[in-house]
C-alpha positions as CSV (number, residue, x, y, z in Angstrom):
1,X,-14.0,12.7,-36.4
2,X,-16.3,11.7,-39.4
3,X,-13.7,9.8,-41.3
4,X,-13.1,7.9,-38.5
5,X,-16.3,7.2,-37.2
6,X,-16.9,5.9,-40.9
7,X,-13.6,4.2,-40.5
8,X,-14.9,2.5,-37.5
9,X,-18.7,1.6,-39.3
10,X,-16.6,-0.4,-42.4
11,X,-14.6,-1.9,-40.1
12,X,-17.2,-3.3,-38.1
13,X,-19.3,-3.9,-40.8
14,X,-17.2,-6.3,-42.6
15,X,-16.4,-7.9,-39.0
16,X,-20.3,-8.6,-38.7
17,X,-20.3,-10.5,-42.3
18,X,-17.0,-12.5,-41.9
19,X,-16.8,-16.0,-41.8
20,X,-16.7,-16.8,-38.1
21,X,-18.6,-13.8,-36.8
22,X,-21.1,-14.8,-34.6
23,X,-24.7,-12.6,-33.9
24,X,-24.3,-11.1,-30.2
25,X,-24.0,-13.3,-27.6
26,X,-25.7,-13.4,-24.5
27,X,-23.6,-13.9,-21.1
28,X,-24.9,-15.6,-18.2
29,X,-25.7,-13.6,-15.2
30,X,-25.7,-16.9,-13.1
31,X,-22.6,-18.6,-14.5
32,X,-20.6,-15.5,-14.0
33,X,-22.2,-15.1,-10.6
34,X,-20.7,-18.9,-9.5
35,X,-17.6,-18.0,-10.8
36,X,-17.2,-14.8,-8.5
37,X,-19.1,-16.5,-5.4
38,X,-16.6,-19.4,-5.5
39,X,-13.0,-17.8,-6.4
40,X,-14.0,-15.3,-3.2
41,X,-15.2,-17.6,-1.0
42,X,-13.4,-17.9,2.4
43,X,-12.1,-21.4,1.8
44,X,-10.1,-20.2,-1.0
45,X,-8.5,-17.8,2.4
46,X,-7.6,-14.9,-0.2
47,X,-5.9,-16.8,-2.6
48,X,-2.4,-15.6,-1.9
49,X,0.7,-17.1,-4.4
50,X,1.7,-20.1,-3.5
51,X,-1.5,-21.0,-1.2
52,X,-3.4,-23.8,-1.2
53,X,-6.8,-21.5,-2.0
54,X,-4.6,-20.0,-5.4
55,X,-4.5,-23.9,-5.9
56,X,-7.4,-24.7,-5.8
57,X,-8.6,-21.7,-8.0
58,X,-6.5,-22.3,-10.7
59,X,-7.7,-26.0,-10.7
60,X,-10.9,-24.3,-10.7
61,X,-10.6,-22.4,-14.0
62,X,-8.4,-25.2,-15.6
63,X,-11.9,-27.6,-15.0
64,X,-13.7,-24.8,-16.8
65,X,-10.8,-24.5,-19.3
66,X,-11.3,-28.4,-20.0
67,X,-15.9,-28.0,-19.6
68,X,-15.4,-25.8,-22.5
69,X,-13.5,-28.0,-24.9
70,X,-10.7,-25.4,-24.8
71,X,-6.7,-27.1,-25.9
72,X,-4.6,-27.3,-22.6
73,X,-1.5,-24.6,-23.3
74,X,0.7,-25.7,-20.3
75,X,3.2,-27.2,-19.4
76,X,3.5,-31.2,-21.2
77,X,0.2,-30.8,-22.0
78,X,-1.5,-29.7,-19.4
79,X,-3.5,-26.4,-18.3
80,X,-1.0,-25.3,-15.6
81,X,1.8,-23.3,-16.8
82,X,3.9,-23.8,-12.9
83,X,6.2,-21.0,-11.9
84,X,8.8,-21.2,-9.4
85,X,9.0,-18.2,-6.8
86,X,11.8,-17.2,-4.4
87,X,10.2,-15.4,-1.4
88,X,12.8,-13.3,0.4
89,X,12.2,-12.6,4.1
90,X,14.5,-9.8,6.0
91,X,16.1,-10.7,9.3
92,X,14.7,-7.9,11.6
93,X,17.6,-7.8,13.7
94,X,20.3,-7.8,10.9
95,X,20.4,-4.4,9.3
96,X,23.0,-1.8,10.0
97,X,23.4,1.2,8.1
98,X,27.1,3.4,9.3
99,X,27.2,6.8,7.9
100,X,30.2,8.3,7.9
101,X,30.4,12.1,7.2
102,X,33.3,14.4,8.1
103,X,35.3,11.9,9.7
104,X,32.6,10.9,12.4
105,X,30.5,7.8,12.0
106,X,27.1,7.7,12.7
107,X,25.1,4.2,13.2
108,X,21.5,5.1,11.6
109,X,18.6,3.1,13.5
110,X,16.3,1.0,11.7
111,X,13.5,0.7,10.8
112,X,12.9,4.7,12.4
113,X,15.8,6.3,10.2
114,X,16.2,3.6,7.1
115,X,14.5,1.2,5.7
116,X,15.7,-1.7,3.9
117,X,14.1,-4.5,2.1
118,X,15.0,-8.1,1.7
119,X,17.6,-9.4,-1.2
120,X,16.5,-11.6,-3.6
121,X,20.3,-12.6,-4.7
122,X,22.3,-13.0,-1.5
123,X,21.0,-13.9,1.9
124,X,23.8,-11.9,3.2
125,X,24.1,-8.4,1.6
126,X,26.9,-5.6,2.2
127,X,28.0,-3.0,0.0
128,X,30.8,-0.3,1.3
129,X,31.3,2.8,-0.5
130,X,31.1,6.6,-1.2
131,X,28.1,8.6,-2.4
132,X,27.1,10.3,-5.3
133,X,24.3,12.2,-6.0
134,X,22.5,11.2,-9.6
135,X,19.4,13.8,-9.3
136,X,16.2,11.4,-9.9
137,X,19.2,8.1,-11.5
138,X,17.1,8.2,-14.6
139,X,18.2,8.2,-18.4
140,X,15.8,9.3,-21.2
141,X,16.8,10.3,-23.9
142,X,13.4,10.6,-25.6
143,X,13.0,13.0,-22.9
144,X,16.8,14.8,-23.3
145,X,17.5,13.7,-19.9
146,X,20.6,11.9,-18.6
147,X,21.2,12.2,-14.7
148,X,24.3,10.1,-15.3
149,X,25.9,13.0,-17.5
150,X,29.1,14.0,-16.3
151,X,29.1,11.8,-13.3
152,X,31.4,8.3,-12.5
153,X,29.7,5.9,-10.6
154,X,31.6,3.1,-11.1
155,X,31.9,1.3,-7.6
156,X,30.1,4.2,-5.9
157,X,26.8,4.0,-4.0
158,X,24.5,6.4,-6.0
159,X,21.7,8.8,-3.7
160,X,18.8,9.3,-5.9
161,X,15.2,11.3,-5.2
162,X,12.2,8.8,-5.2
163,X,9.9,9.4,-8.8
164,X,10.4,11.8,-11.9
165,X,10.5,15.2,-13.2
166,X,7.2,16.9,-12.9
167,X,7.3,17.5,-16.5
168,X,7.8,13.9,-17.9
169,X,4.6,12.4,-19.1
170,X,2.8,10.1,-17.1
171,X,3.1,6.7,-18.8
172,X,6.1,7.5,-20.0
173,X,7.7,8.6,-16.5
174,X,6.3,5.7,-14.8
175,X,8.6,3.9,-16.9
176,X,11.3,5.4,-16.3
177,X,11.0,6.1,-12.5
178,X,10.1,2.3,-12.3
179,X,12.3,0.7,-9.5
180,X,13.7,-2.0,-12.3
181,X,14.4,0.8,-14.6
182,X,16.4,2.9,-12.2
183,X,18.4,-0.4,-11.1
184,X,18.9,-0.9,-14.6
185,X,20.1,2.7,-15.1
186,X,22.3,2.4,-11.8
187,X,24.1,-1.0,-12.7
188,X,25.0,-0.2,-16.2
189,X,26.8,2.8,-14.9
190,X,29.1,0.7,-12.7
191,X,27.5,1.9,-9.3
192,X,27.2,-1.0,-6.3
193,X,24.8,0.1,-4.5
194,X,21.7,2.7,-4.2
195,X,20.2,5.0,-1.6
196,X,16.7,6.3,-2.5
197,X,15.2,9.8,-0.9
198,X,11.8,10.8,-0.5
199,X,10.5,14.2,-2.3
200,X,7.7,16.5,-0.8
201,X,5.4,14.5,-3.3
202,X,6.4,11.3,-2.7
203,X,6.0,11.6,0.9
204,X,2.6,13.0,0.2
205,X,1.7,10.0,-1.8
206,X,3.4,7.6,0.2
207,X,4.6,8.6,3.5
208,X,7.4,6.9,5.3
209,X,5.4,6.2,8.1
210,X,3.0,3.9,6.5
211,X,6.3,1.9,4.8
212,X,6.7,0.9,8.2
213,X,3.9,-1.4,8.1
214,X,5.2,-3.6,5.4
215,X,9.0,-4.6,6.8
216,X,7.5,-7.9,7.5
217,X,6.3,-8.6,3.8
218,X,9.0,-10.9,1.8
219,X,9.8,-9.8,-1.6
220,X,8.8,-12.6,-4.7
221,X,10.5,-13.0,-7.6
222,X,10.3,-15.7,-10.2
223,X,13.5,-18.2,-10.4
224,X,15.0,-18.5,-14.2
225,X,15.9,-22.1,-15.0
226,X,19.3,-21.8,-13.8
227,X,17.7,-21.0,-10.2
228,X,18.6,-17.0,-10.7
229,X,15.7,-14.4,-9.8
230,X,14.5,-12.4,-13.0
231,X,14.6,-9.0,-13.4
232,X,17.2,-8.3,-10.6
233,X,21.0,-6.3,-10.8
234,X,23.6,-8.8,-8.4
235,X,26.0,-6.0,-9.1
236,X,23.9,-3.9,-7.1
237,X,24.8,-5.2,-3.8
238,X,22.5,-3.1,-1.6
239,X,20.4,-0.8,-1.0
240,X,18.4,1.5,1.6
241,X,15.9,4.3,1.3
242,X,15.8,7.1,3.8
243,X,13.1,9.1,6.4
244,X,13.1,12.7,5.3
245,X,14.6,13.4,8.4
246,X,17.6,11.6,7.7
247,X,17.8,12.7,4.1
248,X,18.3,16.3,5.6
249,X,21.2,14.9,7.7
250,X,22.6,13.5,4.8
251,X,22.3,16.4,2.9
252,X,24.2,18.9,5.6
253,X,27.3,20.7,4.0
254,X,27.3,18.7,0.7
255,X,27.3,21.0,-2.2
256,X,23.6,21.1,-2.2
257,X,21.3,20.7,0.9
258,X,18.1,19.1,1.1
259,X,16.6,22.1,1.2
260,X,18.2,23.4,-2.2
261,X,17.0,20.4,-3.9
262,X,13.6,20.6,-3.2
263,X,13.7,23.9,-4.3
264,X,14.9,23.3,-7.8
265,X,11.8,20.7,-7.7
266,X,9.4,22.9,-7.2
267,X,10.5,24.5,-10.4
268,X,10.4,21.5,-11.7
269,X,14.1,21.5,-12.5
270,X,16.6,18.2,-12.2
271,X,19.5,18.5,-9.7
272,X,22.9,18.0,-11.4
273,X,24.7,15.1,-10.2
274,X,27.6,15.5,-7.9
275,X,30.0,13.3,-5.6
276,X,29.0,13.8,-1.9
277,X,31.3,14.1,1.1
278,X,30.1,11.0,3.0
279,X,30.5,7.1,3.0
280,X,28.4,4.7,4.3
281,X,28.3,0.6,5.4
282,X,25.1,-1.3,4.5
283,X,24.6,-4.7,5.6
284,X,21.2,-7.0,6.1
285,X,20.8,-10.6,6.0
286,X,17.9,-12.5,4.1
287,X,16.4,-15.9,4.3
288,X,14.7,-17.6,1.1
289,X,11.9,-19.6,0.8
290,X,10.6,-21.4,-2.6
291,X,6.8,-21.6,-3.8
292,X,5.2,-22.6,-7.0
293,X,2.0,-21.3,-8.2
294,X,0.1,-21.6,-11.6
295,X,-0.6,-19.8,-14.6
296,X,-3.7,-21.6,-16.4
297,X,-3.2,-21.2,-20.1
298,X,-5.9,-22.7,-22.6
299,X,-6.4,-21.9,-26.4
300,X,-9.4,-21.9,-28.7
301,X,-7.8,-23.0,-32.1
302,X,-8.6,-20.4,-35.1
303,X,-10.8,-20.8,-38.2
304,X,-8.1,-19.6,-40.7
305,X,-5.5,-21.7,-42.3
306,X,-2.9,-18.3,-42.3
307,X,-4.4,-16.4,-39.4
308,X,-4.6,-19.4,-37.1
309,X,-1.1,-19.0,-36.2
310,X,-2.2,-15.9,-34.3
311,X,-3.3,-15.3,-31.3
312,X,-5.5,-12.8,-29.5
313,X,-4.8,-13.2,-25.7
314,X,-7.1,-12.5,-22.6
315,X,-5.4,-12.1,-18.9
316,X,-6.8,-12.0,-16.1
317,X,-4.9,-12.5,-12.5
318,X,-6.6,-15.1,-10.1
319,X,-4.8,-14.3,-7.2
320,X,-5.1,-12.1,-4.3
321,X,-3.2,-11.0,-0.9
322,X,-4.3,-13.7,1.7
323,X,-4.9,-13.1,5.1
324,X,-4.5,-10.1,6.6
325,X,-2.4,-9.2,10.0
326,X,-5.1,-7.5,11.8
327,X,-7.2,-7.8,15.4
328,X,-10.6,-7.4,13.0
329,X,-12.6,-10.2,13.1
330,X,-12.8,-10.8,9.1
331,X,-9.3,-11.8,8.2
332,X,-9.2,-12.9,5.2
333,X,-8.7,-10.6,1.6
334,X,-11.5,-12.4,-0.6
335,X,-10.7,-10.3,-3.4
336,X,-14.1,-10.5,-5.2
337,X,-13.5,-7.4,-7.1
338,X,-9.9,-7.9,-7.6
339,X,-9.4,-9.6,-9.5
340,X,-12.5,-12.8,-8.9
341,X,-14.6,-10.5,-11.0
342,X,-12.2,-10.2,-14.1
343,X,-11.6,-13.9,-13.6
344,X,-15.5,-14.8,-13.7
345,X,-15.9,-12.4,-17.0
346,X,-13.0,-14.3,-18.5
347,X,-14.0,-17.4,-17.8
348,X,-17.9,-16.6,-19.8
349,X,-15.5,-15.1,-22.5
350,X,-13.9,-18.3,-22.9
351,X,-17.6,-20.7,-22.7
352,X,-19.4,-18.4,-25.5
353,X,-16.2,-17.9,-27.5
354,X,-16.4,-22.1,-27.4
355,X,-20.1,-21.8,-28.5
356,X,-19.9,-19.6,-31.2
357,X,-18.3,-19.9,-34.9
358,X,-14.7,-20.4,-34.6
359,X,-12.4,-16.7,-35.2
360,X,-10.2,-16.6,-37.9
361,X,-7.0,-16.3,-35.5
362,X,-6.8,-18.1,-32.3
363,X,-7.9,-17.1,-29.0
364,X,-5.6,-17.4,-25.8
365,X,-7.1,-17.5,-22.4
366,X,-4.2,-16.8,-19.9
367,X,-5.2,-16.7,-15.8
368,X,-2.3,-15.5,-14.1
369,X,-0.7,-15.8,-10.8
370,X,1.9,-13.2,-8.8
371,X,0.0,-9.8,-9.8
372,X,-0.1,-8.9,-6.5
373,X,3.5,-9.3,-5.5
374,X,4.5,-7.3,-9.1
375,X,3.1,-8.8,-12.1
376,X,4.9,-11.4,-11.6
377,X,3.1,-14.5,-13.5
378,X,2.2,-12.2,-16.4
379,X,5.9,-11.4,-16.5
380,X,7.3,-15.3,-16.2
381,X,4.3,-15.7,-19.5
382,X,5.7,-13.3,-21.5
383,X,9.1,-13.8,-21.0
384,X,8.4,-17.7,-21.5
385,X,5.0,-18.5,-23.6
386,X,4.0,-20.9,-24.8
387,X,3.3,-20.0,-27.8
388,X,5.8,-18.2,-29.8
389,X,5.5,-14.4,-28.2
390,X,5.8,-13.0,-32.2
391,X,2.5,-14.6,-33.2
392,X,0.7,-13.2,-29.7
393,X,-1.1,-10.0,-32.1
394,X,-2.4,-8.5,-29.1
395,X,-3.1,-8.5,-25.7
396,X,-6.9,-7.9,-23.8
397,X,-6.3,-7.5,-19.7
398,X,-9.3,-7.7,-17.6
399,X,-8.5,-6.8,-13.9
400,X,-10.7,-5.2,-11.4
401,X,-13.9,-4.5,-13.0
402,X,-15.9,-3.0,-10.3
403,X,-19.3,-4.4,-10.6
404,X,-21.6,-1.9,-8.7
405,X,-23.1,0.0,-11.4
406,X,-24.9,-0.1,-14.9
407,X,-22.0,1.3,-17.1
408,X,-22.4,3.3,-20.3
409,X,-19.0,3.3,-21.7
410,X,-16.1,1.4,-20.9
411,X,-12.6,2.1,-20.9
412,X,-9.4,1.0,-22.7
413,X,-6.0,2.0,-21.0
414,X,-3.7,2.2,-23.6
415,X,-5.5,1.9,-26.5
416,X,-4.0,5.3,-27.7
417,X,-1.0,3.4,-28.6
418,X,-2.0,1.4,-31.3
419,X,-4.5,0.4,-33.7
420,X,-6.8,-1.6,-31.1
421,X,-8.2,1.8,-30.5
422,X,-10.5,1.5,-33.8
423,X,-10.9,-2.3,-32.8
424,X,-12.2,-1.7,-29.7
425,X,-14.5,1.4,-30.1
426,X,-16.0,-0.6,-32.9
427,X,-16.6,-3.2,-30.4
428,X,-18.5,-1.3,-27.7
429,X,-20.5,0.9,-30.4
430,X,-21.6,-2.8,-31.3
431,X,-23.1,-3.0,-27.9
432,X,-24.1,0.8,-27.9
433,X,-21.4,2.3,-26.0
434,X,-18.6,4.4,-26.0
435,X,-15.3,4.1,-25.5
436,X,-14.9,6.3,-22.8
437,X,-11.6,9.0,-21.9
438,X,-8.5,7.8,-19.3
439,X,-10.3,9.3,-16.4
440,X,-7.1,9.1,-13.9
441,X,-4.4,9.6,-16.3
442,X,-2.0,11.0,-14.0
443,X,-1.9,7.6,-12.2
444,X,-0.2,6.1,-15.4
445,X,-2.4,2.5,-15.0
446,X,-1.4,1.5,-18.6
447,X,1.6,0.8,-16.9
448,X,0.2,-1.1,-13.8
449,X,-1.5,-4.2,-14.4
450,X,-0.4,-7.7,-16.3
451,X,-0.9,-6.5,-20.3
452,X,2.2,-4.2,-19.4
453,X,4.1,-7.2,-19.3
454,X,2.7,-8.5,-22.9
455,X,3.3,-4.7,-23.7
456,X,7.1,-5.4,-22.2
457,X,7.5,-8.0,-25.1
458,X,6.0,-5.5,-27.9
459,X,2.5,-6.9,-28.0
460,X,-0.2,-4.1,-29.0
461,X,-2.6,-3.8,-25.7
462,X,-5.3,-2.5,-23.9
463,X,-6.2,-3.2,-20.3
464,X,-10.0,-2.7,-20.2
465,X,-12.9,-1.6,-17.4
466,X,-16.0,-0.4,-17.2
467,X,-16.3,2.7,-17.2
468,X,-17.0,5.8,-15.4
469,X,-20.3,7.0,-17.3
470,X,-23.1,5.3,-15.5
471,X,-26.5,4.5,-17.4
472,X,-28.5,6.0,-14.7
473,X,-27.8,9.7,-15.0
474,X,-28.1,9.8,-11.4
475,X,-25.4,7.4,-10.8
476,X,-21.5,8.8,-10.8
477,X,-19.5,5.5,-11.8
478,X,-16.2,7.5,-11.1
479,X,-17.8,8.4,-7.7
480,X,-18.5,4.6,-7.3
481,X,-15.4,3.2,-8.4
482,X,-13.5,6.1,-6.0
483,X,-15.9,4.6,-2.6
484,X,-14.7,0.6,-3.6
485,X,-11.0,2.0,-4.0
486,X,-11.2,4.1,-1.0
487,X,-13.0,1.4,1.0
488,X,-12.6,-2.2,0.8
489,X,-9.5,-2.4,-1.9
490,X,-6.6,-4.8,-0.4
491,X,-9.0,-5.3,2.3
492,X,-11.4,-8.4,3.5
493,X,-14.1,-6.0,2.7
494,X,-14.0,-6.6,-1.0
495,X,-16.3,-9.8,-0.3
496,X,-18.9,-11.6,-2.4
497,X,-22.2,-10.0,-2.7
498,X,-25.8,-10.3,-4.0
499,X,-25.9,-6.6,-4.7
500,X,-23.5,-6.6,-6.9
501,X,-24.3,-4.9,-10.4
502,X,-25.0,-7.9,-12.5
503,X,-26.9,-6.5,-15.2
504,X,-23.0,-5.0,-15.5
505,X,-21.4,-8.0,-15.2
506,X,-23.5,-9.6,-18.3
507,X,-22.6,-6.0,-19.9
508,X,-18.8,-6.5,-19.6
509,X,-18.6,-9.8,-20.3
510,X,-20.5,-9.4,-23.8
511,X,-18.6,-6.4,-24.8
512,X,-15.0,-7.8,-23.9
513,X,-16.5,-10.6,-26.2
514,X,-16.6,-8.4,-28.6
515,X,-13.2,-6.6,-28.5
516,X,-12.2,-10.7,-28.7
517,X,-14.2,-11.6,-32.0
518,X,-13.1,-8.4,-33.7
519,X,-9.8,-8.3,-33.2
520,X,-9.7,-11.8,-34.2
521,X,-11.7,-11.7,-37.2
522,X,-10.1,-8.5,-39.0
523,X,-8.1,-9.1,-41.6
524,X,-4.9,-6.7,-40.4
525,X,-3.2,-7.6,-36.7
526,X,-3.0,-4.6,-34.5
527,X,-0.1,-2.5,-35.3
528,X,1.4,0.0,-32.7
529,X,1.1,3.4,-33.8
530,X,4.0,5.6,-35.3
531,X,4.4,7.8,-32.5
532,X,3.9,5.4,-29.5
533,X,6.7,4.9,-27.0
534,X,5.8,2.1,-26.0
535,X,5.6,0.9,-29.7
536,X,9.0,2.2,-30.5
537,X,10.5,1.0,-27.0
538,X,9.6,-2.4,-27.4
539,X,7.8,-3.1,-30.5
540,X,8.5,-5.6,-32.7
């Protein structure tokens, strides 16, 4: 602990007397304040994807972008980076699911018994086929795990248990329980077709009852240049997932019941694969719809002749979830604390970066659309910069910073994975605090906001919030941050307000200063550590 607490000192020591450093700057409680009071306001109606209130907030932040002197990093020269969407609406009336087990066929009825949800690659869908049973469908071998052992899928329709092991880490397993990763696994193995099941603790988490209220939400995906979605399988024809009710049906006099199964997951053991008895029929129909919404990309040019040519990158998503279906009188999501707030702090970043002695490496400010419908505009970034993704060194995500307490530490998801660890602790130490432990670490969030999508293209990141240790010892930030979750997040409560924290606000937007000057100014880029993952997944 003492060598790397003095490790920490020299490294922020020499930061303090490099070229370029500048003494601590001061945020702006009232610029920061305009920021958040105008992306939330009511006009902006939520600022859903492809709205005319996400508009006008990204021409909001480009106007700052341009205030502050910053180089447009659009498209053809511009501050708007535009990405085209393909929203994917099911026809209610369309899907028909026909089981067919010992010889009788059974039409299941949806949306009670299956649930399906819209294509993004063929507005009509139908996949015919036998089942096979592939435990969880996930391969690992960092993990010695293989569900596809022993099994041929090819042109089957594969039955797979919603989530992971119990035993796979958290981070780790939420990458490979991800929906795109078990696709991934599914297609590659020949299969056509998938049929999820819930598990005791996914229904816990998620029960099938509340899935219900979302049949009516279109799936997004971003559109390739040859008009293709991203990240899809079209060999995967269909797919359905299951009540638990009819996941017991399907199970009766296979070679393992439901009932067996679960068994073997409460002690934590991984079905074998097996081909079942039954068939099925799977058909829906889909209509498409495009949109276009904005990322707003802006750089501040480094100091260094060499070091220039790098870039430290700040995200922050600027939209939200629009208006919500509901007979309550406020309808609209302002999304003030997700993500306005995020958006506000890195907008200040961006001013006092512009104010103070230029970094050694370039800074990229990246405000991105689509994390609401699945990190969507973070993903389209990464996948298409523009800058070259090699010289992005890392990546500093700022999403949901809840702004209703006087923090102490702050916390860096992710920053176990790599050298930004040092940089960042040296960072908040500047501003006496302390970088602060993973507080929900079974919830896997360094997968779940828009640096995983940096992370996705091997760049070192952290995604960064206040954290849970309040100032006032009578104050439980984790307490605080629980009552906004549990309250007013996804909902029209998450408003504008005058008693917000702002004494936080000016706090975060200082220290995430910091993390930006440091890492920027040191001499070595972040490196992913030797025994990462995620380093050794997708590093570079």
């Amino acid at each position: 602990m003492k060598k790397l607490r003095f490790t920490l000192y020299l490294l922020l020591g020499s930061l303090l007397s490099a070229p370029g450093h500048a003494e601590m700057l001061q945020a702006d409680e009232d610029r920061i304040k305009a920021h958040l009071r105008f992306l939330s306001h009511d006009l902006l109606e939520g600022r859903d994807t492809g709205s005319k209130g996400l508009e006008i907030a990204s021409l909001y932040i480009a106007s700052q972008f341009e205030q502050y002197g910053l180089q447009p990093a659009g498209d053809n020269g511009s501050y708007m980076q535009r990405v085209t969407f393909r929203q994917s609406f099911l026809d209610q009336d369309s899907p028909r699911f026909l089981l067919n087990k010992g010889g009788e066929t059974t039409e299941l009825k949806y949306p009670k018994e299956f649930l399906v949800s819209p294509s993004s690659t063929s507005e009509v869908a139908e996949v015919t086929g036998d089942l096979v049973f592939v435990g969880y469908g996930i391969i690992a071998p960092e993990l010695n795990h293989n569900d596809y052992a022993d099994i041929d899928v090819k042109d089957k329709i594969v039955v797979m248990l919603s989530g992971k092991p119990q035993s796979f880490p958290s981070e780790e397993g939420a990458h490979f329980a991800s929906g795109y990763q078990k696709g991934k696994y599914a297609a590659e193995n020949g299969a056509k077709g998938t049929i999820v099941i819930p598990t005791p603790r996914s229904e816990k988490a998620r029960p099938y009852e509340r899935s219900l209220s979302y049949i009516h939400v279109p799936r997004v995906r971003w559109l390739k240049d040859d008009g293709t979605p991203a990240n899809t399988f079209a060999e995967l024809k269909n797919g359905a997932s299951l009540s638990p009710d009819t996941a017991k049906m399907l199970f009766a006099d296979e070679q393992m019941t439901l009932d067996d199964i679960y068994a073997e997951l409460e002690e934590d053991k991984s079905p074998k694969a097996f081909a079942m008895k039954s068939s099925i029929a799977l058909s829906k129909k889909s209509e498409f719809k495009e949109i276009t919404s904005p990322n707003v990309v802006a750089i501040l040019p480094g100091s260094d002749p060499t070091l220039a040519a790098e870039y430290v990158s700040f995200s922050a998503h600027h939209d939200h979830i629009g208006i919500a279906k509901t007979v309550e009188e406020d309808k609209i999501n302002n999304g003030a604390l997700d993500n306005a707030s995020g958006t506000a702090v890195l907008l200040e970043t961006a001013r006092l970066l512009t104010q103070a002695p230029a970094p050694k490496r370039s800074i990229l400010f990246v405000a991105v659309t689509g994390e609401e419908k699945g990190l969507l505009g973070s993903d389209y970034y990464a996948q298409n910069p523009t800058v070259p993704i090699e010289s992005i060194v890392a990546n500093v995500n700022l999403d949901m910073p809840v702004l209703t307490y006087e923090f102490a530490d702050v916390i860096a998801f992710g920053a176990e994975h790599s050298s930004l660890k040092a940089s960042v602790t040296a960072a908040a130490e500047y501003h006496d605090l302390t970088l602060g432990p993973d507080p929900m670490p079974d919830q896997a969030i360094f997968t779940r906001s828009d640096h995983y999508s940096f992370v996705k293209q091997g760049v070192p990141s952290v995604f960064v919030i206040p954290g849970w240790t309040a100032v006032d010892p009578e104050v439980d930030g984790g307490k605080k941050f629980g009552e906004f979750f549990g309250k007013c997040y996804h909902k029209p409560c998450d408003e504008y307000s005058d008693e917000f924290n702002w004494k936080a606000a000016v706090k975060f937007a200082e220290v995430n200063i910091q993390i930006g000057q440091t890492i920027a100014n040191q001499d070595n880029k972040p490196t992913w550590n030797a025994d990462s993952f995620f380093g050794n997944t997708f590093g570079r």
